[in-house]
N, CA, C and O of each residue as an XYZ file, in Angstrom:
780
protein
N     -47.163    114.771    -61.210
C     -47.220    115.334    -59.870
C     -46.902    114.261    -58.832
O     -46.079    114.527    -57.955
N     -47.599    112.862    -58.877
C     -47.098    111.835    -58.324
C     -46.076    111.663    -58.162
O     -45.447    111.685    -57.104
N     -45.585    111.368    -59.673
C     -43.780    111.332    -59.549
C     -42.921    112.232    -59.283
O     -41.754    111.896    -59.483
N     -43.153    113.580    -58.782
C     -42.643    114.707    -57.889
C     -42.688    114.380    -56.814
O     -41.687    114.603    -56.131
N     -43.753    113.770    -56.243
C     -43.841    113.886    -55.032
C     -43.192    112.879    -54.012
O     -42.849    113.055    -52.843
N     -43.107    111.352    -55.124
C     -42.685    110.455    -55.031
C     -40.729    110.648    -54.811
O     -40.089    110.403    -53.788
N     -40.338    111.023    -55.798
C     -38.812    111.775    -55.619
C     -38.576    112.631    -54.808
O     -37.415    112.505    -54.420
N     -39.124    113.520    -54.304
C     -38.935    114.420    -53.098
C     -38.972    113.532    -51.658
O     -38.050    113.699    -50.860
N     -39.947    112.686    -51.383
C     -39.628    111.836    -50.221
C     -38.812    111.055    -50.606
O     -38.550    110.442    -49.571
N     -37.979    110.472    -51.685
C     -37.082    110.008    -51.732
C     -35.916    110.545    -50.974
O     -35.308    110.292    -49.934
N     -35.867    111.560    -52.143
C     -34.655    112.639    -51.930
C     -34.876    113.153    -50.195
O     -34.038    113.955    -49.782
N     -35.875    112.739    -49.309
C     -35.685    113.435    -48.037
C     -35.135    112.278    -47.577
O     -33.919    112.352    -47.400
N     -35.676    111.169    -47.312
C     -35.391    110.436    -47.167
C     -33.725    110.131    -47.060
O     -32.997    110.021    -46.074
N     -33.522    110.066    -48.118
C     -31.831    109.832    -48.448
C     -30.983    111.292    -47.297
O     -30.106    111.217    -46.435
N     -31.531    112.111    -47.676
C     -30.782    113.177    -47.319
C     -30.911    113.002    -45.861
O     -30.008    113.630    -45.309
N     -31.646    112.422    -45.052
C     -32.372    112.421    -43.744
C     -30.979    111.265    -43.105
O     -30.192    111.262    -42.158
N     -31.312    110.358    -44.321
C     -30.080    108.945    -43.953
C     -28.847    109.255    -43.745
O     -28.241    108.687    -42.836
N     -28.082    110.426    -44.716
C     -27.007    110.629    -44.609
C     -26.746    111.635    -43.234
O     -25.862    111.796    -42.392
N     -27.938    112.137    -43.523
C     -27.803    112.969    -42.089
C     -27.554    112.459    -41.078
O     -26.887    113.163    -40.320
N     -27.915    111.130    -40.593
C     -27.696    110.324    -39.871
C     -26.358    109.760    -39.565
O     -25.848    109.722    -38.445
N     -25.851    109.335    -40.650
C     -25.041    108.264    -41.002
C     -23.497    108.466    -40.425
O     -22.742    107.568    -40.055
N     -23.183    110.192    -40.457
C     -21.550    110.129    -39.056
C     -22.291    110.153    -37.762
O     -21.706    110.693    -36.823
N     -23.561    109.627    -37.539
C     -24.014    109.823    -36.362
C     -23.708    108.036    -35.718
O     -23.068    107.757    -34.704
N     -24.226    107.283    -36.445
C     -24.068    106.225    -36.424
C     -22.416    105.576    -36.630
O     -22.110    104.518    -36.081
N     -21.466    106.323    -37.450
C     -20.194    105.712    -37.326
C     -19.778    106.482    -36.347
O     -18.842    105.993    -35.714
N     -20.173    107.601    -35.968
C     -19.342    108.140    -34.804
C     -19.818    107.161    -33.513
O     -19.322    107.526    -32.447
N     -20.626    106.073    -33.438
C     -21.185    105.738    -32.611
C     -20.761    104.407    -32.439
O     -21.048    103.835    -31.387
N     -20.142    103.849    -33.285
C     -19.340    102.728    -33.448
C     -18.420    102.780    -33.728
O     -18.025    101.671    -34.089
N     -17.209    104.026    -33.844
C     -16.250    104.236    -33.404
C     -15.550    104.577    -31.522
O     -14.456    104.505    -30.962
N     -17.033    104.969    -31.126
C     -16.960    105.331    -30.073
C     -16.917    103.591    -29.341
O     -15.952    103.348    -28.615
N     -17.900    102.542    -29.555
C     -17.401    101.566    -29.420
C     -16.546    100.839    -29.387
O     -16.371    100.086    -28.430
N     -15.768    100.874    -30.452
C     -14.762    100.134    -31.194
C     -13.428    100.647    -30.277
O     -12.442     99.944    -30.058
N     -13.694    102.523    -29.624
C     -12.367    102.854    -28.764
C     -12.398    102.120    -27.318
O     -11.413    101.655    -26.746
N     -14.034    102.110    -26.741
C     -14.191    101.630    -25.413
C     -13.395    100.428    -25.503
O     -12.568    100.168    -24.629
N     -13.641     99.469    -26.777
C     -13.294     97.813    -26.382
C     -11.825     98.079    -26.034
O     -11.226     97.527    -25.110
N     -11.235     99.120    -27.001
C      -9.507     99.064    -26.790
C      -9.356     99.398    -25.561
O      -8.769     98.538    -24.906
N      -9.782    100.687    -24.772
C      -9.405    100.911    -23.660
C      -9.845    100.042    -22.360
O      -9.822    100.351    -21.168
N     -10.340     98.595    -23.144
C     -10.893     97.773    -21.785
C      -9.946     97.034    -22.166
O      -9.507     96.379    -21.221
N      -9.244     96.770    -23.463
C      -8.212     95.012    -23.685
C      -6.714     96.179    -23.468
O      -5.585     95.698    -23.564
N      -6.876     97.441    -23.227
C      -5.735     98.012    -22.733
C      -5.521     98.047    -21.056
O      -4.411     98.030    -20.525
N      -6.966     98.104    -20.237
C      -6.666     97.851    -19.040
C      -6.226     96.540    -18.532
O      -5.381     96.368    -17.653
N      -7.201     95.190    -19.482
C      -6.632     93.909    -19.094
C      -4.912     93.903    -18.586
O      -4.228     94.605    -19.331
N      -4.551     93.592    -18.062
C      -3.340     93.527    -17.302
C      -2.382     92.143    -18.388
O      -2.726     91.027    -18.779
N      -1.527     92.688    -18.495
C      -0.132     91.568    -19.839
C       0.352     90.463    -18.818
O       0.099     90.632    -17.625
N       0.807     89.717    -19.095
C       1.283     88.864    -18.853
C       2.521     89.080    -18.163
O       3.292     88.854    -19.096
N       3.166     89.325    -17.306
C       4.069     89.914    -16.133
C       5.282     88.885    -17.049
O       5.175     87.800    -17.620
N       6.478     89.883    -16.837
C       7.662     89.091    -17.605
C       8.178     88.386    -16.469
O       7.850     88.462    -15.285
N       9.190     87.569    -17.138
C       9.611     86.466    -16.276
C      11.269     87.333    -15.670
O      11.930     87.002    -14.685
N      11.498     88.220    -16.429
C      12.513     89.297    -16.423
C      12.376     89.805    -14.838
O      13.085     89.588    -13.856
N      10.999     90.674    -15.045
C      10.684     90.536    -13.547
C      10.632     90.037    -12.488
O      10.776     90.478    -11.347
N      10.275     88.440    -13.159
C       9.580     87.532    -11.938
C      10.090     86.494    -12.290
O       9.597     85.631    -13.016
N      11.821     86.526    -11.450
C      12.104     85.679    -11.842
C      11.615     83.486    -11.518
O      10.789     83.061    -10.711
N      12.293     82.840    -12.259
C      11.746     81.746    -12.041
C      12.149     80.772    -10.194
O      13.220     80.384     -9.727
N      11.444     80.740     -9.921
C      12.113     80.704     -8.469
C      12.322     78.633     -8.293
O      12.287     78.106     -7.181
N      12.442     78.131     -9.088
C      12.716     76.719     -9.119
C      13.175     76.234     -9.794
O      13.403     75.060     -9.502
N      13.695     76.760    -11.283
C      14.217     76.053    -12.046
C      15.956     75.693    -11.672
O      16.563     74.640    -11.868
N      16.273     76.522    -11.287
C      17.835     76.220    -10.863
C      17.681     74.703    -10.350
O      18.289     73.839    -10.982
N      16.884     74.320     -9.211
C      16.764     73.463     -8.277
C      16.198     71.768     -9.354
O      16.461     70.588     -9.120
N      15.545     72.271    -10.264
C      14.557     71.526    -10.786
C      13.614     70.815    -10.235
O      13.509     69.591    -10.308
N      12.867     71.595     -9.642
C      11.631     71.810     -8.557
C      10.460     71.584     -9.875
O      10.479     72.106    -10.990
N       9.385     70.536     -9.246
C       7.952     70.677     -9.350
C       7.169     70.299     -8.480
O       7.555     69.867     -7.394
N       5.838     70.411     -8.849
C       5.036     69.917     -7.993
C       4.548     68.419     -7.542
O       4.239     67.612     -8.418
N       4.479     68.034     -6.032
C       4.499     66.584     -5.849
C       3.444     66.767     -4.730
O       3.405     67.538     -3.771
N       2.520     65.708     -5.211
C       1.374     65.508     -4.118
C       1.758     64.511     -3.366
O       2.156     63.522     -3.981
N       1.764     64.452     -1.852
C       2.337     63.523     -0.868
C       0.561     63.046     -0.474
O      -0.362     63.633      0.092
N       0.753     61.384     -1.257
C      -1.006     61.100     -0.510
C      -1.196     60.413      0.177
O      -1.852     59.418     -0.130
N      -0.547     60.666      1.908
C      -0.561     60.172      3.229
C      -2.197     60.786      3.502
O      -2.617     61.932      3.664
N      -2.905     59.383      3.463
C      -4.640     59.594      3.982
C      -4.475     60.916      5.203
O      -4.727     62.111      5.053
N      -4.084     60.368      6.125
C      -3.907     61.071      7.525
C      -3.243     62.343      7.183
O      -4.124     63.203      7.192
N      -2.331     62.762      6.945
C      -1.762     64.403      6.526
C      -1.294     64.259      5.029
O      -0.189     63.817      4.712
N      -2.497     64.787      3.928
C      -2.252     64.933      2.684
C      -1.019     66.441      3.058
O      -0.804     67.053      4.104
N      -0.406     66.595      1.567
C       0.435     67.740      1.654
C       0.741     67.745      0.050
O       0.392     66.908     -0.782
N       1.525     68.987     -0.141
C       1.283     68.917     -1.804
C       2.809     70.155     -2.013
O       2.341     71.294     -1.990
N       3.924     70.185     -2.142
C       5.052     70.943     -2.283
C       5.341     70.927     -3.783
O       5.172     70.102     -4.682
N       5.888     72.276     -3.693
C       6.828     72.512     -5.610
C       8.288     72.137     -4.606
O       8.465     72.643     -3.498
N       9.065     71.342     -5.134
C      10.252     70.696     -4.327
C      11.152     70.419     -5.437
O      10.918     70.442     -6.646
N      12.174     70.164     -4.835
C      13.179     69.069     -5.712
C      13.061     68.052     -5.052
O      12.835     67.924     -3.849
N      13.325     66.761     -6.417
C      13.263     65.786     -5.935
C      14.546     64.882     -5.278
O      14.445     63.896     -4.547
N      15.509     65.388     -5.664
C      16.998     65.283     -5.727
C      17.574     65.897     -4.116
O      18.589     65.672     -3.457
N      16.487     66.676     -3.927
C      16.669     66.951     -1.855
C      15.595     67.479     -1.300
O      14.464     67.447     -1.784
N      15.923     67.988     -0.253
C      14.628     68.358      0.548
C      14.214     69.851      0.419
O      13.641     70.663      1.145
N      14.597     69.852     -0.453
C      14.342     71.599     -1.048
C      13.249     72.129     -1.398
O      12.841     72.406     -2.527
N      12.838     72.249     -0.521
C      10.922     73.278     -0.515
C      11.013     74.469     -0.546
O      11.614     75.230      0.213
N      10.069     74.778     -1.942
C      10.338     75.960     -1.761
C       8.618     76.829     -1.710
O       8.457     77.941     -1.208
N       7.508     75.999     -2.348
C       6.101     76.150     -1.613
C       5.308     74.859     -1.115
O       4.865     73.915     -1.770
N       5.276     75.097      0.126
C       4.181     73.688      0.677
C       3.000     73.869      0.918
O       2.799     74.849      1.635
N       2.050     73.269      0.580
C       0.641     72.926      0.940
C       0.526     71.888      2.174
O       1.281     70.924      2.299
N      -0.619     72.242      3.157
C      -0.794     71.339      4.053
C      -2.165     71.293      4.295
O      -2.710     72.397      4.325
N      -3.333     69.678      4.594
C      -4.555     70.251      4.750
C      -4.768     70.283      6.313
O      -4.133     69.493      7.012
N      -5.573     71.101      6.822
C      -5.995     71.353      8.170
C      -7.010     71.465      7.855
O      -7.527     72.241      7.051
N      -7.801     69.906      9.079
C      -9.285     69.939      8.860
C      -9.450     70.715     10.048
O      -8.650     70.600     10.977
N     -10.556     71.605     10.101
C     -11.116     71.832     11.269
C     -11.971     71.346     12.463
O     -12.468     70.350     11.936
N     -12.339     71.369     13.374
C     -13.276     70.157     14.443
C     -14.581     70.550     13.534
O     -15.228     69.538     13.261
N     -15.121     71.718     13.010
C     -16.137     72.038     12.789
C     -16.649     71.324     11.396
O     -17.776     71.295     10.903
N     -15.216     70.671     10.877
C     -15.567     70.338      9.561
C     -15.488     70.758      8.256
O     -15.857     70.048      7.321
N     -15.039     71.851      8.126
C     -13.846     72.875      7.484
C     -12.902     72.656      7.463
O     -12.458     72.210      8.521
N     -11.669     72.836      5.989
C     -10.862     72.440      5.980
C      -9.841     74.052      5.677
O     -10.266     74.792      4.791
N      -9.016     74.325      6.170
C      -7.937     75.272      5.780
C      -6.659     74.928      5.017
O      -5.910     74.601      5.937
N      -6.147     74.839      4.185
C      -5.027     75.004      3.345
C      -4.068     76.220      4.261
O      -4.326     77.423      4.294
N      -3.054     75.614      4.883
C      -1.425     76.278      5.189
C      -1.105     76.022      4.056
O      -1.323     74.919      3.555
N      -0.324     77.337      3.216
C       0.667     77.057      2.741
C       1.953     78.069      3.556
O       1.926     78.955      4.411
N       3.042     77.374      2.754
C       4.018     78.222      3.560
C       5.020     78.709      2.583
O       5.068     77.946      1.619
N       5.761     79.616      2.500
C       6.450     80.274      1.371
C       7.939     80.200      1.568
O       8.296     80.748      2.611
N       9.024     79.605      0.762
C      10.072     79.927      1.763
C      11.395     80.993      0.894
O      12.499     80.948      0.353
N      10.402     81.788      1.231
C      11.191     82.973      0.358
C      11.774     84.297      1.696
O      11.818     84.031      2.897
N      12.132     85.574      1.137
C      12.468     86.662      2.556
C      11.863     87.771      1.998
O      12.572     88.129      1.058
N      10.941     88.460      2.109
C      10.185     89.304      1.351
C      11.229     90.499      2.498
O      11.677     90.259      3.619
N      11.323     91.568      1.798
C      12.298     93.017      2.289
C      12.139     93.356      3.446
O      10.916     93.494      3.489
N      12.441     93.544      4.231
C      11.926     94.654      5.933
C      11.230     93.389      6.151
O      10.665     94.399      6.569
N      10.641     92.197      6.321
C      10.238     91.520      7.160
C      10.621     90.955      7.926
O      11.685     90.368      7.736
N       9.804     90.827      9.438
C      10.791     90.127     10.492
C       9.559     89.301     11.240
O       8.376     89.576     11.042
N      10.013     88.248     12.130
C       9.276     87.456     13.022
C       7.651     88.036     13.084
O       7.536     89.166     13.558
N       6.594     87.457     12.712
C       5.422     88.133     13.467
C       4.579     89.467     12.782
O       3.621     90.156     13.132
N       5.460     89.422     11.654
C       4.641     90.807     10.774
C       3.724     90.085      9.725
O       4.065     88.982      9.298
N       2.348     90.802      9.223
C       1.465     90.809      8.677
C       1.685     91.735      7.888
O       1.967     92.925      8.035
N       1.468     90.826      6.697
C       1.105     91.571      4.889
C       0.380     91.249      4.041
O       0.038     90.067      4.005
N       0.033     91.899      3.349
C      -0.719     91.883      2.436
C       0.211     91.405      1.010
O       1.079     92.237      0.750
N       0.177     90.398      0.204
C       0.687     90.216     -1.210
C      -0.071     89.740     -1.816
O      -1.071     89.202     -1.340
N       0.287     89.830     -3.437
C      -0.437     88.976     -4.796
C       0.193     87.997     -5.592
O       1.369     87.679     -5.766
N      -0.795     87.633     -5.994
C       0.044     86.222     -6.772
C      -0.776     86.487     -8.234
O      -1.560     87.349     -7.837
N      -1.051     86.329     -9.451
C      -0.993     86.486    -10.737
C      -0.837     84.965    -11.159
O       0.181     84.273    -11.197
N      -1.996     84.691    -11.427
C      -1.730     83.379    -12.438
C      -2.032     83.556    -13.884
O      -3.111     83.990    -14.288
N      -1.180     83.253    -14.543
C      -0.909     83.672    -15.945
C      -1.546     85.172    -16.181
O      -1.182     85.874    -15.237
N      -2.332     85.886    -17.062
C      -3.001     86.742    -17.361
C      -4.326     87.641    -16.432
O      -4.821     88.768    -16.438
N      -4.511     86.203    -15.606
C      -6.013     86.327    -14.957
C      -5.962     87.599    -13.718
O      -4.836     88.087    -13.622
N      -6.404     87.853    -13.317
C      -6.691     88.763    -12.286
C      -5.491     88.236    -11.036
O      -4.920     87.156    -10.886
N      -5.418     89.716    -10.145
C      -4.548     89.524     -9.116
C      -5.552     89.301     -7.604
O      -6.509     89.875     -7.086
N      -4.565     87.959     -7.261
C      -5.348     87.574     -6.248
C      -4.824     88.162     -4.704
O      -3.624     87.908     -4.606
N      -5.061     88.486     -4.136
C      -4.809     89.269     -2.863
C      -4.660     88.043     -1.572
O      -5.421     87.076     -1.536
N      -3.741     88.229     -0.718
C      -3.769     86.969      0.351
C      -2.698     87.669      1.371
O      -1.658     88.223      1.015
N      -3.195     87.522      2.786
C      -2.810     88.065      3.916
C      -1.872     86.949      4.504
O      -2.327     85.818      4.678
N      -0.500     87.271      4.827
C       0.158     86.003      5.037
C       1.076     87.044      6.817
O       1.059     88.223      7.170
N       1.794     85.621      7.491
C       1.996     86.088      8.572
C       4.002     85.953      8.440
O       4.356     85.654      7.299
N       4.543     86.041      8.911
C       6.103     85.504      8.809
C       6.017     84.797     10.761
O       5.917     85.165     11.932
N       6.146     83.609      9.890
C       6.269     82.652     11.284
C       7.738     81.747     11.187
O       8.422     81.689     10.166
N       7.946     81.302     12.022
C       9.165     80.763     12.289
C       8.972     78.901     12.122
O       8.193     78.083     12.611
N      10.163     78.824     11.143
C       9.851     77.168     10.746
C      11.274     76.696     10.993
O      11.984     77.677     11.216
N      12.109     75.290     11.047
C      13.155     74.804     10.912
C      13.095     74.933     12.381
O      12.088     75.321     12.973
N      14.647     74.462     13.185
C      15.046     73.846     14.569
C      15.725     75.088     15.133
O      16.038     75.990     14.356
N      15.914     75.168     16.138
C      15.836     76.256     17.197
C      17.708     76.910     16.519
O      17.952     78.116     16.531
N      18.598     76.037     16.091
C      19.954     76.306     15.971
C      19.755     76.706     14.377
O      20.782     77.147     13.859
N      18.683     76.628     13.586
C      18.318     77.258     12.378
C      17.668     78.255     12.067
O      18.236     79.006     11.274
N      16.261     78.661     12.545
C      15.525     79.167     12.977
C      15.907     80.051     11.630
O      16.924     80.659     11.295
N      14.797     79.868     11.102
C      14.285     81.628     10.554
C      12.687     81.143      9.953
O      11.992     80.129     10.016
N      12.555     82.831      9.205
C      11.126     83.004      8.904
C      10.648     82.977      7.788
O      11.328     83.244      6.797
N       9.008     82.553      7.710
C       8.824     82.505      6.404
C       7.396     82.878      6.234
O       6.554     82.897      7.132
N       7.204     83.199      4.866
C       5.420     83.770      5.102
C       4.585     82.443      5.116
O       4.873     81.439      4.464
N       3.416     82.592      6.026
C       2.352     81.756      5.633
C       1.153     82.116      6.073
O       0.941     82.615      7.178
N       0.184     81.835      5.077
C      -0.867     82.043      4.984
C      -2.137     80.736      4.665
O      -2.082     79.712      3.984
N      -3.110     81.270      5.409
C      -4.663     79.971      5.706
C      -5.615     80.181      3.987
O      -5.430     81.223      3.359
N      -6.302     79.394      3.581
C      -6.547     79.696      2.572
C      -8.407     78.604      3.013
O      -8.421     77.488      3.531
N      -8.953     78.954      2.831
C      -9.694     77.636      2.613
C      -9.766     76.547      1.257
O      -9.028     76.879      0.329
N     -10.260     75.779      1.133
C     -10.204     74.982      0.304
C     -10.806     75.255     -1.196
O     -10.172     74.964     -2.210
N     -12.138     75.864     -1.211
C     -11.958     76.328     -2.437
C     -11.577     78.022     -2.585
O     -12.567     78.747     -2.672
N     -10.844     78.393     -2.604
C     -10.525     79.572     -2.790
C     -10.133     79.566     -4.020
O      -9.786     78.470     -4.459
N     -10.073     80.635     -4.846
C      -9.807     81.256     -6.148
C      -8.430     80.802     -6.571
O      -8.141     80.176     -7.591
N      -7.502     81.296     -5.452
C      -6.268     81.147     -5.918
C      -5.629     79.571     -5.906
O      -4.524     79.221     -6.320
N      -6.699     78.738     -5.292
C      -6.319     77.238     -5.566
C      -6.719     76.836     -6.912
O      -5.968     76.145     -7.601
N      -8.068     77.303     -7.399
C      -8.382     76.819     -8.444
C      -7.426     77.352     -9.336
O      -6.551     76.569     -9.707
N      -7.396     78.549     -9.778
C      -6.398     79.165    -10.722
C      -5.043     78.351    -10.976
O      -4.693     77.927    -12.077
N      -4.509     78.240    -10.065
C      -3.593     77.205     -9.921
C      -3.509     76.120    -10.337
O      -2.612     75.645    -11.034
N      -4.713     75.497     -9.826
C      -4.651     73.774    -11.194
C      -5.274     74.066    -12.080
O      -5.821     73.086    -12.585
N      -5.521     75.152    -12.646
C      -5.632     75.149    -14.082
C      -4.433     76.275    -14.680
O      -4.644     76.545    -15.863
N      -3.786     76.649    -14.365
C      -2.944     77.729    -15.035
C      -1.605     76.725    -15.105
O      -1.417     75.544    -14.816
N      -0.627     77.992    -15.732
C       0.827     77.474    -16.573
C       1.807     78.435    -15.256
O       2.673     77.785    -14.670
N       1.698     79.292    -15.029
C       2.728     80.466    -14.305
C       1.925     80.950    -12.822
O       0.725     81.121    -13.039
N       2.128     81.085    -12.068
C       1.773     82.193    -11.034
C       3.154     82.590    -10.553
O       4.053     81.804    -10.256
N       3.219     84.332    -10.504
C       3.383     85.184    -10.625
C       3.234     85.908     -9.606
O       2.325     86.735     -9.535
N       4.378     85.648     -8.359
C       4.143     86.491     -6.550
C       4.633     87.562     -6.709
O       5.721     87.637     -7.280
N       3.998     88.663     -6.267
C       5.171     89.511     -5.455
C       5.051     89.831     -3.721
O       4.159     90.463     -3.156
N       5.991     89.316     -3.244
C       5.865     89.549     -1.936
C       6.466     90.649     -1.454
O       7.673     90.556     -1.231
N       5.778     91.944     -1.179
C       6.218     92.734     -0.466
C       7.541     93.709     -1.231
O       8.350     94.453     -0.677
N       7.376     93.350     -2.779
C       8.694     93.586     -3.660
C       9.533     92.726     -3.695
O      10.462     92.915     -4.480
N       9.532     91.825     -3.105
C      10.102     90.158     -3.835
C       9.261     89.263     -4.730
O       8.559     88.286     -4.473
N       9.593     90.000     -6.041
C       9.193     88.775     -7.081
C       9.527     87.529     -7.641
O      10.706     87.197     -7.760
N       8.835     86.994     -7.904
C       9.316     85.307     -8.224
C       7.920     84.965     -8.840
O       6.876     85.585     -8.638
N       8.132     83.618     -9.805
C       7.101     83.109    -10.407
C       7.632     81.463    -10.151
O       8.724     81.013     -9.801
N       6.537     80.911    -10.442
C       6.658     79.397    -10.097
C       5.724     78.552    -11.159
O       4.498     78.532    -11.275
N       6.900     77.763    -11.997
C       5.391     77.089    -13.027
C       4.551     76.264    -12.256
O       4.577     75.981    -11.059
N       3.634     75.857    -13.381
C       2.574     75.370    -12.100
C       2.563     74.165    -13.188
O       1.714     73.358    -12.810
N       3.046     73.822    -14.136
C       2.880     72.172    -14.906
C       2.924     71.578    -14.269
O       3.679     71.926    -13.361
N       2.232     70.172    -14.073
C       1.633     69.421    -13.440
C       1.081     69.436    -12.251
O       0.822     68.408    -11.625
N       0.775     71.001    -11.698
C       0.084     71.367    -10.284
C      -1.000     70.952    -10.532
O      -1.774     70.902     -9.576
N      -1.508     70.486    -11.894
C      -3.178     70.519    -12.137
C      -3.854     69.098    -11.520
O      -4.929     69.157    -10.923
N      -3.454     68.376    -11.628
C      -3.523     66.706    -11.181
C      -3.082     66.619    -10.087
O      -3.807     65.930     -9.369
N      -1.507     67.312     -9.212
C      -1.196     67.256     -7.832
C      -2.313     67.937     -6.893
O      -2.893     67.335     -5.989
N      -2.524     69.269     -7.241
C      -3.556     70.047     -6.456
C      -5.068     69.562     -6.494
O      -5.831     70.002     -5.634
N      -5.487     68.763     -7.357
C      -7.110     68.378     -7.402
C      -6.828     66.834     -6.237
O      -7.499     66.498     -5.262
N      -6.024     66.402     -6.626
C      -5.808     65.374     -5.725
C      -5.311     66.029     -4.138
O      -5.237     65.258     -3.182
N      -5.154     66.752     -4.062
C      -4.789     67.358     -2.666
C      -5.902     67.514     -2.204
O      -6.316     66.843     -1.259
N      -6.561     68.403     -2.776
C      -7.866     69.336     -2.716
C      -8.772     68.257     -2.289
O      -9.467     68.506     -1.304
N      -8.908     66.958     -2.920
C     -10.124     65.570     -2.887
C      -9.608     65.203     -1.748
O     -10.563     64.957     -1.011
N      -8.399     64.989     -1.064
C      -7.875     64.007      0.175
C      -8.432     65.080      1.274
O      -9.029     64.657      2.263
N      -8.229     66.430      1.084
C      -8.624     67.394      2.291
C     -10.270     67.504      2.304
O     -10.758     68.441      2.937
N     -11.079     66.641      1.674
C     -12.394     67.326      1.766
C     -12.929     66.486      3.616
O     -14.007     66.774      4.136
């Protein structure tokens, strides 16, 4: 009678488990889909097809200029005066420092004095958002425009930058990417002269 009784809570037992058991893989399948549909939202790596390389023609990198009095930090050629992103630090009276950079690209429909909104993409990581103005740079018989935008000093999109390989603009539907090899050592040294 023992051993009846003993096998019957077995046998519930078991039967109780299996009862369970598409409860539990349905439940870690249901997992296993969430993770995909989160490494499916992660955002790919933007082609270069797209975005295209906006310095290599030139053979442009990055060069930290380390004048104590006006640090500055450009992706340039070295071969001329061909800028094509500059960094500048602006301390403030208050003791704050702002990062100008200036872009010298023509983003579509822009003219003198307009405000936009664009992103920049460094490698994989998240898109960084930055409000830039089209102001007027070069000599009065040259004259044209270019975006620029205030950044403070530690902002996201500086750090990303000395540590990443690519960032990845689009301005306004003008895409371009710009490597960032050796921005990592130019920009921390920028970043230390502007504190």
């Amino acid at each position: 009678m023992m051993a009846k009784a003993v096998r019957s809570v077995t046998l519930a037992a078991a039967t109780l488990a299996m009862g369970h058991a598409p409860l539990f893989a349905q439940e870690s399948e249901v997992k296993s889909s969430t993770a995909t549909a989160e490494e499916a939202a992660r955002p790919a790596l933007p082609s270069r097809l797209d975005y295209p390389d906006a310095g290599q023609a030139f053979g442009m990198g990055w060069h930290y200029n380390g004048d104590d009095a006006a640090p500055a930090l450009a992706f340039k050629s070295l071969q001329s005066d061909n800028r094509f992103w500059t960094m500048a630090c602006m301390k403030q009276p208050d003791g704050t420092v702002r990062i100008s950079n200036v872009i010298a690209a023509a983003p579509k429909e822009m003219i003198g004095g307009d405000r936009f909104g664009f992103t920049v993409r460094v490698d994989d990581g998240r898109s960084i958002g930055v409000l830039a103005r089209m102001m007027p740079n070069g000599a009065a018989e040259k004259l044209s425009y270019s975006p620029q935008f205030f950044l403070p000093g530690s902002h996201d999109l500086l750090t990303a930058m000395a540590q990443g390989q690519r960032a990845f603009v689009n301005l306004n539907g003008h895409k371009f990417s710009v490597h960032l090899t050796g921005s990592g050592d130019a920009l921390k040294s920028f970043l230390a002269a502007c504190q």
